[in-house]
N, C-alpha and C positions, 0 to 999 in steps of 0.2 A: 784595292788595298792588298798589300801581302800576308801568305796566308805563313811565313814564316818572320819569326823576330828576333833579334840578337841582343841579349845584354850584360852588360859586365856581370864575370861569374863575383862571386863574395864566398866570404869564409862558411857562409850559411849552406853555401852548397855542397857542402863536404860531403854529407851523406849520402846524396844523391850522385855524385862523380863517383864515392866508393863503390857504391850498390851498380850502376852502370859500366866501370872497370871492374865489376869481378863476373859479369854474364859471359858464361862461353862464348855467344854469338859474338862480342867485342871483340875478345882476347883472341877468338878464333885470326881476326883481322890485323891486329896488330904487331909490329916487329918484336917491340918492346912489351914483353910479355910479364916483368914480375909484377906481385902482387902490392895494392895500391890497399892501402889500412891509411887510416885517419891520420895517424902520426907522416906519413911521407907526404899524402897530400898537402895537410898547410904547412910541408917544409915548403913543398911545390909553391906555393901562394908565397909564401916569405920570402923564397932566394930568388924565383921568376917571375910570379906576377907583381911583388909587390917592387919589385924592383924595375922595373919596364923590358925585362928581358925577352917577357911573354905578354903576349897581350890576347887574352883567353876572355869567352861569350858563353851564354849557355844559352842552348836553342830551343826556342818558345814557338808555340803555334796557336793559332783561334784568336779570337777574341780574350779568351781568358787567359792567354800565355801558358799555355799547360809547359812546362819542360820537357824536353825530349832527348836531350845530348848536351855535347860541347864541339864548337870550333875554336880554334887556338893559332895563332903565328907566335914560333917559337925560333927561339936563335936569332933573334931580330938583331943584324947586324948594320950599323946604321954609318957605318963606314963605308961598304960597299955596297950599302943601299938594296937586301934584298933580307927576306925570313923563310922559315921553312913553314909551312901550312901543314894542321893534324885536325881531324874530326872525328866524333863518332856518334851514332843514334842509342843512345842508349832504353829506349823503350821500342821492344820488337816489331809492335804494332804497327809503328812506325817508318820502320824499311817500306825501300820500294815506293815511294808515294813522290818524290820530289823534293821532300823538306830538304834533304842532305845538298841539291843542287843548288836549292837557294840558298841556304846558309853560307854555302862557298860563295855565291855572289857577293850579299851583303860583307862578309868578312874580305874580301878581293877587293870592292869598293872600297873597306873600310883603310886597309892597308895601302892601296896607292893616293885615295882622297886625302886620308888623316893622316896617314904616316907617313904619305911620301915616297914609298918605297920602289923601287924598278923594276924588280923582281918575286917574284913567289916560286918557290920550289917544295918540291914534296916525294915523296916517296912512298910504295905500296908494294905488296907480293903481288907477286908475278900474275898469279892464278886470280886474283879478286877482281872479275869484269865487272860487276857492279859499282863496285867504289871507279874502276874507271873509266865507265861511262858516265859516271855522276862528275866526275872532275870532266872529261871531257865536253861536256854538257856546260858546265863552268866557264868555260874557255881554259883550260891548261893543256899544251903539248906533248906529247911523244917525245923523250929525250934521252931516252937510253935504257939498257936492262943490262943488268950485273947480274949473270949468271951463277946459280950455289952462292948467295951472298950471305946467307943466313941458315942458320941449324938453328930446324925450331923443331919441338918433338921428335929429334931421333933423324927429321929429314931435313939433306940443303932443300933452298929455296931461293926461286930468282926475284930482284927486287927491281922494280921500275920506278925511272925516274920521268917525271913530268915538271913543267914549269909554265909560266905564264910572265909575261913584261905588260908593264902599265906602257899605254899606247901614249900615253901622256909627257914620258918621257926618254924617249928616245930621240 
């Protein structure tokens, strides 16, 4: 049985996504740095998820489902058949152990099984080996780095691209 779960996030998890988008360890990681308060989130639910733009989980582990983060495929374009893939561990404790490998699983499954899609692409700073060897661990590729792509704190920073194709439809 797996020791990771994924399921649709709800408006119930507001406070739980805020409190986890506002930890430095997250924000540290992320491109998209501004600050996530209540009001932006369930705009997020209302113009993305609730509309099928995004199709977002919040990641559960044990037997009791504890919450641990969110995995998300966003920009789901369903014209060219591919979305962008975002996750994050928002309880520290939690780094480092594997969850974040399998949740990209189950969400990878979930996207080329359910939604058909050809493609998953994503994007990370340059410097975060952990996030990718967690996606590499996933199955997603090496596909480029844009060097100084981003000013964050004062510094550029390089941005790598990885991607993955459902083997299914090629």
């Amino acid at each position: 049985m797996s020791k990771v779960y994924i399921r649709p996030i709800t408006y119930d998890d507001t406070e739980l996504v805020v409190k986890w988008r506002a930890m430095k360890f997250v924000q540290d990681n992320f491109i998209f740095r501004e600050p996530i308060t209540r009001e932006v989130h369930e705009n997020w639910m209302r113009t993305k998820v609730d509309t099928g733009e995004v199709v977002q989980f919040i990641i559960c582990v044990g037997e009791e489902r504890f919450p641990i983060g969110s995995v998300y495929l966003n920009k789901i374009d369903r014209k060219h058949s591919h979305c962008e893939y975002g996750i994050f561990i928002g309880e520290e404790d939690f780094l480092g152990k594997g969850y974040g490998t399998e949740a990209a699983r189950l969400a990878i499954n979930y996207a080329f099984d359910e939604l058909k899609l050809h493609k998953i692409v994503l994007r990370l700073l340059g410097d975060n080996m952990r996030a990718r060897k967690s996606y590499e661990k996933a199955g997603f590729v090496y596909e480029g780095t844009s060097r100084d792509y981003v000013l964050l704190d004062g510094k550029y920073r390089d941005v790598v691209f990885m991607g993955i194709i459902n083997p299914k439809s090629k």
